[in-house]
ZAMARGU-4260 file (C-alpha; in steps of 0.2 Angstrom, whole numbers, plus 5000, padded with zeros to 4 digits):
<rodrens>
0) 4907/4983/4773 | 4911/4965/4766 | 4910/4950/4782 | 4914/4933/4780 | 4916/4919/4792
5) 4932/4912/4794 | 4937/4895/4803 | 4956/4896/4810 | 4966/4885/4821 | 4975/4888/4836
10) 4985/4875/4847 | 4976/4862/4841 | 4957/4871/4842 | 4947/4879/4833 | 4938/4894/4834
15) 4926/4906/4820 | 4928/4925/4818 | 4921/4939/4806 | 4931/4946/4794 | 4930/4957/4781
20) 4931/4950/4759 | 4951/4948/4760 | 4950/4936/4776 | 4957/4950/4788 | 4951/4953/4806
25) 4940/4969/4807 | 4946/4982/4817 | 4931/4997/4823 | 4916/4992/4821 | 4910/4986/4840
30) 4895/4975/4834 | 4906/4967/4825 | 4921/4962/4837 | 4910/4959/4851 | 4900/4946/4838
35) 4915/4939/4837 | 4919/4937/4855 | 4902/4931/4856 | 4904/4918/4845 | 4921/4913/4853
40) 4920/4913/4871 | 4900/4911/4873 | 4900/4898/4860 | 4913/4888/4865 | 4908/4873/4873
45) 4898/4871/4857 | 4904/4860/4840 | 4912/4869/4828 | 4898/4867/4817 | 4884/4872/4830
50) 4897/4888/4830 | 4897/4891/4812 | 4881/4891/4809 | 4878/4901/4823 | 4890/4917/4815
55) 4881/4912/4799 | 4866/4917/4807 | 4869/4932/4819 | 4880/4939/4799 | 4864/4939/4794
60) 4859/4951/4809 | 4872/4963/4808 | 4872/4965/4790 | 4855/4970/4790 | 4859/4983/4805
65) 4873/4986/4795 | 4866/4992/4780 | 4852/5001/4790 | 4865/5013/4801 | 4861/5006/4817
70) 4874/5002/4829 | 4868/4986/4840 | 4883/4986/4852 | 4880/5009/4854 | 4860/5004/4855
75) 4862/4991/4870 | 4875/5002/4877 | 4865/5017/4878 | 4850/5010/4886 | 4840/5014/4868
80) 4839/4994/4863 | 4827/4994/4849 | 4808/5002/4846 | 4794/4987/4841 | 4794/4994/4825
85) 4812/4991/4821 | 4809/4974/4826 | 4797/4970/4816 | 4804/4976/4801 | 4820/4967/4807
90) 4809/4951/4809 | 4798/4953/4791 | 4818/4953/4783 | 4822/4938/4792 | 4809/4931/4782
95) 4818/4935/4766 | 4827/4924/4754 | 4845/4930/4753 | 4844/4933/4733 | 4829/4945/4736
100) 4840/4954/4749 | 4852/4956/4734 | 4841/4961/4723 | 4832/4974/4733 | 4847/4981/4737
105) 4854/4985/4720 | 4837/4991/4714 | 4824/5000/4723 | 4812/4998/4708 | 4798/4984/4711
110) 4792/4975/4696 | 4775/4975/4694 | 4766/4965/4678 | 4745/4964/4672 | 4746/4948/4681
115) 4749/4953/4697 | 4733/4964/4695 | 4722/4952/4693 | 4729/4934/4701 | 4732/4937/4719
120) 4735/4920/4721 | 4751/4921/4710 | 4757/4936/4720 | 4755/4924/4737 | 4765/4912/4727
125) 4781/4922/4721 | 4780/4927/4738 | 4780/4910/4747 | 4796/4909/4733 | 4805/4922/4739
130) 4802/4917/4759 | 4813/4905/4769 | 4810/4891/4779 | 4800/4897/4796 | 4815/4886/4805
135) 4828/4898/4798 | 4820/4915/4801 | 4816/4908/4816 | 4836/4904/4820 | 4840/4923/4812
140) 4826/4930/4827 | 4834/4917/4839 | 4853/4924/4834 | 4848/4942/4838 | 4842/4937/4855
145) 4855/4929/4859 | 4868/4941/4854 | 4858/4954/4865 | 4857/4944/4880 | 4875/4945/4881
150) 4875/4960/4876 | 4865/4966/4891 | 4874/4954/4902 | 4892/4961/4897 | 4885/4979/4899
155) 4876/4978/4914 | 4875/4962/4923 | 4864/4960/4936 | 4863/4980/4941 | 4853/4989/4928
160) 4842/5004/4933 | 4825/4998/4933 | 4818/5007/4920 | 4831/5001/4908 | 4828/4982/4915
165) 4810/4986/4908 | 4815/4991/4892 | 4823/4978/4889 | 4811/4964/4895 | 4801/4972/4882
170) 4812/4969/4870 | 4816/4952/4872 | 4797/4949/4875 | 4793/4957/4857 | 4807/4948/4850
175) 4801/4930/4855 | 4784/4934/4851 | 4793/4935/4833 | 4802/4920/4836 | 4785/4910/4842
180) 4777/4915/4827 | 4789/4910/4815 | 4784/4890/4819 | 4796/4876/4810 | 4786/4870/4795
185) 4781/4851/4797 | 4782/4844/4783 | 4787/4826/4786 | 4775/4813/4779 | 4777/4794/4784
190) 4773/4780/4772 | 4772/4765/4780 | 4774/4755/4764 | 4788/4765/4758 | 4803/4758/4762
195) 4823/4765/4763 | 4831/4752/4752 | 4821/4737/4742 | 4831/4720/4745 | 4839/4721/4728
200) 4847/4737/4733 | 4856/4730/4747 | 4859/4716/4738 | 4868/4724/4726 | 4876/4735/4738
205) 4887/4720/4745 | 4890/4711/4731 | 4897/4725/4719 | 4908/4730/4736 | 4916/4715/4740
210) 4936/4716/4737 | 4941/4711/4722 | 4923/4711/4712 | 4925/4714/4696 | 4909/4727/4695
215) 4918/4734/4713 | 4915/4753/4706 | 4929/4758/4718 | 4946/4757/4711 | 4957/4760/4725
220) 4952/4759/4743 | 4942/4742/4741 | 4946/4737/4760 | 4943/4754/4768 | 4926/4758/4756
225) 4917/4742/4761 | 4921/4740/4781 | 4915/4760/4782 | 4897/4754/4772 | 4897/4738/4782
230) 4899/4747/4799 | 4888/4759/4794 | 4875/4746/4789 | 4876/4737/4805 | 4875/4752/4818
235) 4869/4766/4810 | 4881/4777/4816 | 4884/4795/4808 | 4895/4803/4798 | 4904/4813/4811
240) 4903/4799/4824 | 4911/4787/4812 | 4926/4798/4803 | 4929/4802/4824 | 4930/4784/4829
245) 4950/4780/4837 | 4958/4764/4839 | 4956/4764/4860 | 4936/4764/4853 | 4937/4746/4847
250) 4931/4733/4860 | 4931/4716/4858 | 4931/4709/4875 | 4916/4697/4877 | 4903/4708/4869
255) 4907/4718/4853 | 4905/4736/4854 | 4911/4754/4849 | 4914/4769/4860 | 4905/4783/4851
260) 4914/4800/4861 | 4906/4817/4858 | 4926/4825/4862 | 4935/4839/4857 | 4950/4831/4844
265) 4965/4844/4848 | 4977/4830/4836 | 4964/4832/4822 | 4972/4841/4807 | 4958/4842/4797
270) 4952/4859/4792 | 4934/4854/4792 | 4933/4844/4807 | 4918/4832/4808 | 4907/4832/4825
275) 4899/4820/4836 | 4881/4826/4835 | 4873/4816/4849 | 4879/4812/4867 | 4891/4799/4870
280) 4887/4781/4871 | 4893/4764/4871 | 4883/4754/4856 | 4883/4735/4853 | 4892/4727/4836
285) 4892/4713/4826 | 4907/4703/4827 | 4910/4703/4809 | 4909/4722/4811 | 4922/4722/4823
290) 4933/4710/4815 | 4935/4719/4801 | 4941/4734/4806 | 4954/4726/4814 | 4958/4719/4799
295) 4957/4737/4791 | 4967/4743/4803 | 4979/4729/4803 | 4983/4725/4782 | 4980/4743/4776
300) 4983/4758/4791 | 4996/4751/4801 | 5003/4741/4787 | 5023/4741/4782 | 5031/4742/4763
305) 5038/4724/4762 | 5056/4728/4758 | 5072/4723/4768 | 5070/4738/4780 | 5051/4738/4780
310) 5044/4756/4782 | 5027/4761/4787 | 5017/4765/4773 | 5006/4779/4780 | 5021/4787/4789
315) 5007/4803/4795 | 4995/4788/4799 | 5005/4788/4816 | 5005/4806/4821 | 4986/4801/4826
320) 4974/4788/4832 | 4958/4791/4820 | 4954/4773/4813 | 4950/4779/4794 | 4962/4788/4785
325) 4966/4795/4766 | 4977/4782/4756 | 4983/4794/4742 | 4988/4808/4737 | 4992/4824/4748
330) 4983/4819/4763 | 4991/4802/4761 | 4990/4795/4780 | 4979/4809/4786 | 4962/4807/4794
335) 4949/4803/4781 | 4940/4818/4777 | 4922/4824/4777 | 4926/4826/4755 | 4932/4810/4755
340) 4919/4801/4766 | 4905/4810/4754 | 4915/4804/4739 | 4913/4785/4743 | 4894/4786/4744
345) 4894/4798/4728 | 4904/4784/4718 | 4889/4769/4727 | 4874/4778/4723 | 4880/4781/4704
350) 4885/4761/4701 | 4869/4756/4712 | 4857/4769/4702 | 4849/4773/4721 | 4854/4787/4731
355) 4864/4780/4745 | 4870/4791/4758 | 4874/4789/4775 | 4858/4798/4782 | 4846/4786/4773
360) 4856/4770/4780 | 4854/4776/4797 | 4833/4779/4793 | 4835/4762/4784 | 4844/4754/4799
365) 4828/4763/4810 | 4814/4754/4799 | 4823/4736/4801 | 4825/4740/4818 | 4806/4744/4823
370) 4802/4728/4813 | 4817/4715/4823 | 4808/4723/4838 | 4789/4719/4835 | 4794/4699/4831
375) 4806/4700/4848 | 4790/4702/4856 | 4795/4720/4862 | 4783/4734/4870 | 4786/4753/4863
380) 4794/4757/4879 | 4806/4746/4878 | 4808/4749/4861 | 4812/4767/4863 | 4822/4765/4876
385) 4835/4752/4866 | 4833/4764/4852 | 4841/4779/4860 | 4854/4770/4867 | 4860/4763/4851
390) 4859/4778/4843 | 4868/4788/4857 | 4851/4800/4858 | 4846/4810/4873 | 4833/4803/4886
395) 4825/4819/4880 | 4826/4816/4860 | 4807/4815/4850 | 4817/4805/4837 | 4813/4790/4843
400) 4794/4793/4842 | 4797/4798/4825 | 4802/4781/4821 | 4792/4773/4832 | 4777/4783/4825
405) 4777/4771/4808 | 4775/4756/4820 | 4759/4764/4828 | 4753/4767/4810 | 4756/4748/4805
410) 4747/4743/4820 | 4732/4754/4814 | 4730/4748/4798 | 4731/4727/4804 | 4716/4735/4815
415) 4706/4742/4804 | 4712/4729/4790 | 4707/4714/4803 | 4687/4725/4808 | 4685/4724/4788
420) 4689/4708/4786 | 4675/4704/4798 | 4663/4715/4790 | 4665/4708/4775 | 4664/4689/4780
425) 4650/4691/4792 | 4640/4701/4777 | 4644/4686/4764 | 4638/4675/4780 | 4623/4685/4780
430) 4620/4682/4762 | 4620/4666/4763 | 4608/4663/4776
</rodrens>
């Protein structure tokens, strides 16, 4: 059997479902129609993208049951669940690189050269080759816990025999025992020296960008293109935060400032909706930021054709409030897609000859931020805490100490930099004497 994950719309919302290879719903197999209930009802107060890459991740799951004749939704039903040595197998798959799942399944014969035989160290390597990431087996252990704890709970609630309640809490023990030991790999490095964009870069950036320049690698959409990289450049706001942004998000009274809303857009036609990763927040502008996107808004999307019975000139522009929109083509008037957002930052980073993307201004807008606070004088509390706010984190979030990690490591080095400097000049002193 053939599964794919498909993304539909309904009244404005939109949910994801299995289906088999010719997009239709599938009909008999339990595991499957109850993932999919899983994944719609359970999931729902999730993004649309938190939910798809959850059914990407429990497909995984039931393929592998699947293809191995058990039946999840018969095994929880019965009471069986699953013996430790099912799970373990399961959990060494999850491990497994989706081309080597291919490849053992066509062919059951394993290839086996001189030089296997004699370098195990190349056998540990093709073998780290062929592995995932630990964070995503760890996300395929986490999706078939999951699934079985609403499993169980749809089942049987809160009044399973006791011996059954054992089994399993056995299982669910086992399985995040799996899950513990599949640890994410750490493999950030900070260099303090390094940083996102040199001056020139930036330089460059807003002088090829401005309207009308002749090296302005952007042909059409000039206005749009460079208030979308200068708001990005003064707040570091995300993709997804920024394609959501509305008009009624704009505030200029006394203090400039955006409404960043993690909101459920029933009016949004686009298939492939963007979402709001972080929480909600209000974050602080410049007023040059703010003034252009009224001027956006008021010369390019609200504008009217200059005719004797002037006409809107992005008719669909008015069927919705999103501040960015498409100004050609089929999606003429429609909310700027997630295509075309990627498309403006693929055109930059070719005339600039730097990879620009919206990620690495938001990490860029970080590094100038940590510096602006050192010279204001401010401590690392305080720091973190204006941090968080301005990029709409969670009082919970460690990203912050990320960031605020490379400020630590400065501090270190002028440490140890200023203990040398006395070494040296109280050894030349010594010399001397």
């Amino acid at each position: 059997m053939h599964l794919k994950i498909e993304k539909i719309t309904v009244n404005g919302e939109q949910s994801v479902f299995y289906t088999d290879g010719f997009g239709y719903p599938i009909s008999g197999n339990l595991s499957v129609d109850y993932a999919s209930n899983y994944i719609c009802l359970e999931k729902s107060s999730t993004t649309i993208k938190s939910r798809e890459t959850t059914a990407r991740h429990l497909l995984f799951c039931l393929n592998y049951f699947i293809y191995n004749d058990i039946d999840i939704v018969n095994r929880v039903a019965s009471g069986e669940f699953f013996s430790f040595f099912e799970l373990d197998k399961f959990s060494n798959h999850c491990f497994l690189k989706q081309r080597i799942i291919n490849k053992t399944k066509s062919s059951n014969i394993v290839s086996f050269t001189p030089k296997d035989s004699i370098s195990p160290s190349t056998r540990k390597t093709t073998c780290r080759q062929n592995q995932v990431s630990n964070t995503t087996a760890r996300e395929r252990l986490r999706a078939l816990r999951s699934y079985l704890e609403y499993l169980y709970e749809r089942f049987y609630g809160f009044n399973s025999p006791t011996r059954l309640k054992e089994h399993y809490d056995n299982v669910i023990r086992h399985l995040n025992r799996e899950v513990n030991k599949a640890k994410p790999n750490n493999t950030s490095v900070i260099d303090i020296d390094e940083e996102v964009f040199t001056q020139e870069v930036i330089n460059k950036i807003y002088e090829i960008t401005l309207v009308g320049h002749p090296s302005n690698p952007f042909k059409r959409s000039q206005l749009r293109n460079r208030v979308i990289i200068d708001t990005i450049f003064d707040i570091g706001i995300r993709r997804g935060a920024l394609l959501n942004l509305k008009l009624g998000d704009i505030k200029d009274e006394e203090t400039p400032r955006l409404d960043i809303i993690n909101r459920i857009n029933f009016d949004d036609p686009r298939k492939h909706r963007p979402t709001q990763k972080t929480q909600s927040g209000v974050i602080g502008t410049q007023f040059s930021t703010i003034r252009n996107l009224k001027t956006y808004i008021e010369t390019v999307r609200d504008s009217y054709t200059s005719t004797t019975k002037p006409s809107p000139l992005y008719p669909k522009a008015l069927e919705h409030d999103f501040i960015f929109i498409s100004e050609y083509g089929t999606t003429k008037g429609h909310p700027l897609s997630i295509t075309g957002f990627n498309y403006i930052f693929d055109v930059l980073s070719e005339a600039v000859g730097v990879n620009i993307h919206p990620h690495l201004i938001r990490h860029h807008w970080n590094y100038n931020f940590t510096r602006q606070a050192e010279k204001a004088g401010l401590t690392s509390h305080e720091t973190d805490k204006l941090r968080k706010h301005q990029m709409t984190w969670s009082e919970n979030s460690t990203m912050a100490r990320i960031y605020n990690k490379r400020a630590t490591l400065e501090k270190v080095r002028k440490i140890k930099q200023n203990y040398q400097n006395q070494l040296f000049y109280t050894g030349s002193h010594d010399d001397n004497s």
